[in-house]
N, C-alpha and C positions, 0 to 999 in steps of 0.2 A: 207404124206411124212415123212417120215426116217429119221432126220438129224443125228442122233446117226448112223445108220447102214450103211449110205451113206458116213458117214463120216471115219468109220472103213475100207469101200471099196477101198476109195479115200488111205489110208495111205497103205494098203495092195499093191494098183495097185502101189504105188512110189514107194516102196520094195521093190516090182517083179521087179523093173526096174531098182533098185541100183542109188537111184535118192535122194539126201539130200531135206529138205524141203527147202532150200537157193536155191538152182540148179532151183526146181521149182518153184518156187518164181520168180527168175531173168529170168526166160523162158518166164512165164506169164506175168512180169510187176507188180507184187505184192510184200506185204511184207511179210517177212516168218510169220509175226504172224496172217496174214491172211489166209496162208495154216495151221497154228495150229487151227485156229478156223474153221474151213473147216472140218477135222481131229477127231476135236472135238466134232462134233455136235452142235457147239455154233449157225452157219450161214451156207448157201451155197453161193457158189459165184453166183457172177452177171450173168445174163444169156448171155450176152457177151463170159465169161469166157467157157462156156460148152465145146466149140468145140474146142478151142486150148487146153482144159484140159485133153478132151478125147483121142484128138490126143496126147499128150505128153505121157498119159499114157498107150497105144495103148489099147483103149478100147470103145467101143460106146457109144453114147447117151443113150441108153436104160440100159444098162450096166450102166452106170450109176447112172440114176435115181431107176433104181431097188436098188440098193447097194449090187451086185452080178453078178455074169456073169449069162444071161440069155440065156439059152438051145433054140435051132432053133425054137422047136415044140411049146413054149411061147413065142415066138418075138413075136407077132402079138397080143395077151392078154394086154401081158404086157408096149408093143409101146402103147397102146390106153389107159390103165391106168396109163402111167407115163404122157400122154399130159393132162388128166384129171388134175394129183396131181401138175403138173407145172402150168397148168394156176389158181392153186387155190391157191396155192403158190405163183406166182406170183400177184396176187390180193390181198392176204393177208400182202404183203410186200409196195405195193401200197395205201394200206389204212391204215395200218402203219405211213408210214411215211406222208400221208396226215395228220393225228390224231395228230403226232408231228408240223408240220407247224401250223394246225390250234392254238394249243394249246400254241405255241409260239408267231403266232400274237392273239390273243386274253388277253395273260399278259401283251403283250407290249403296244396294244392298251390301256388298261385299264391304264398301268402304263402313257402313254402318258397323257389321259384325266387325270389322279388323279392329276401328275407334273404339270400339268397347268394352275389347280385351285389354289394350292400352293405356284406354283412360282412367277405366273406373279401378277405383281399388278389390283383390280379390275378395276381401269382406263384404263389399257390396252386393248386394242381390243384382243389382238396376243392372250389370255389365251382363250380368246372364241375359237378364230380358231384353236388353237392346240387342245382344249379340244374335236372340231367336228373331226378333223384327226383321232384322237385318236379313238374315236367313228367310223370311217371309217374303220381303221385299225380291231379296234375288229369285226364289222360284217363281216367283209371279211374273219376271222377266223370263226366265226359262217356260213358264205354261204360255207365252206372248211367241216366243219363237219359236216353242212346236207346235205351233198350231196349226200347219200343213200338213204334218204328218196323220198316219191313222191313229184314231184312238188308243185303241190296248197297245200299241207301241209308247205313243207318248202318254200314258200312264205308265207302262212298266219305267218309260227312262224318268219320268217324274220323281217316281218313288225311289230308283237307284239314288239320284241324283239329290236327294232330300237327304234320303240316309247315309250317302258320302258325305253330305254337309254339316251333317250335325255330326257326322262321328269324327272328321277332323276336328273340330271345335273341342268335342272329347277328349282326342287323343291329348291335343293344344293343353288341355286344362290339364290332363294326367301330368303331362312333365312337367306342366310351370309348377305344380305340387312337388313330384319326387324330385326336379334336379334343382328349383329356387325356392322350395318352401313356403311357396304363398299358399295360403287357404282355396280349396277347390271353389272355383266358382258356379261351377253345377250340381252345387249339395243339394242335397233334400232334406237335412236336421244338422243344427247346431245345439253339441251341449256344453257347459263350463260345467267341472265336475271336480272338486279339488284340485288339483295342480296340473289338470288336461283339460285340452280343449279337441272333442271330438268330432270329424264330421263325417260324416254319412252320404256315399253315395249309391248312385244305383248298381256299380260295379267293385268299388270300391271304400275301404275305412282308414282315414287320416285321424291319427293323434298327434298331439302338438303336448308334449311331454315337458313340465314344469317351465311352463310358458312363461313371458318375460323375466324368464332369469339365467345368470351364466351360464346354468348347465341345461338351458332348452335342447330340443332335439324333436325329430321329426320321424314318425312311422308311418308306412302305408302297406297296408297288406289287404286280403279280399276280403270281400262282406263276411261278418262273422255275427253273432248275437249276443254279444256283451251287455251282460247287468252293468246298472252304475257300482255296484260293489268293484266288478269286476274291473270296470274303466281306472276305478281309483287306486287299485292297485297293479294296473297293468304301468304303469311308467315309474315305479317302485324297483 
């Protein structure tokens, strides 16, 4: 498709009519700088717009999309090649702007889970669950831009791509535990138990040994099944 020579048409067909681009503008319901980029070859209009466009500028659909007035004896060529270069056209605008959405929730997502490692304090639960939103948010941008692909492909990258996501997050939360000391933020139980404070994850057990005081100190070793007997005198 043409947008240059459709567009040349469209300014030609106003002329022939003694028509300002304002006049057609305010016919259509658009702004004149949308008939300049029409004009221009920058975009076509919505396909909404064909038919009152046509009709304004007493010309056909095919007339149209050719960007020429088509002779009787090529109507029928050229009708079957303009439905061709519209519906590809129109696909291509479709998957456009699908490519922008996805690409839009996939920053924001990410921007979500980053802000929420940042912001919230690791005691807080709410940094976990903003960070899975966020997480949520991005793969719904990633299932927006595989959506061309075949199915069982883009489920197997789905699922890679979910469970890379989350286990960086993991990993993320593992160091900020062993090398800053902050509280895991993807616990599953918090206990206060004399002079420790235990947490529990799905991989791992963080003790936080005679907590706010000079000689705190910090452990982290693999799930294990400690009574509370034994939490109380494990930092002993």
């Amino acid at each position: 498709m043409d947008l240059e020579k459709i567009g040349k048409f469209i300014a030609e067909s106003r002329k022939a009519k003694n028509i300002t681009q304002q006049e057609l503008a305010e016919k259509l319901g658009v702004s004149d700088r949308s008939i300049g980029n029409w004009e221009n070859g920058r975009n076509m209009p919505d396909l909404s717009l064909f038919k009152p466009l046509c009709k304004e500028l007493d010309i056909t659909l095919n007339d149209l999309m050719s960007g020429k007035k088509v002779k009787e004896k090529e109507y029928q060529e050229k009708f079957e090649e303009n439905i061709v270069n519209t519906i590809d056209y129109s696909t291509k605008r479709i998957t456009k702007y699908n490519q922008a959405i996805s690409l839009i929730l996939i920053i924001f997502g990410l921007f979500v889970s980053i802000s929420a490692i940042m912001i919230f304090p690791s005691e807080s639960s709410w940094g976990s669950i903003y960070s899975i939103f966020g997480i949520i948010i991005f793969m719904i941008g990633i299932v927006i831009i595989l959506n061309t692909i075949k199915w069982y492909i883009r489920l197997l990258l789905i699922i890679t791509i979910f469970t890379f996501s989350i286990g960086i997050l993991l990993f993320t939360d593992y160091l900020n535990v062993k090398f800053n000391h902050e509280a895991p933020m993807f616990r599953t139980t918090t206990k206060y138990i004399g002079n420790v404070i235990y947490y529990d994850t799905i991989f791992y057990d963080v003790y936080r040994c005679n907590f706010d005081t000079d000689d705190e100190y910090w452990e982290v070793e693999k799930n294990s099944k400690k009574t509370d007997i034994d939490l109380i005198n494990y930092c002993r």
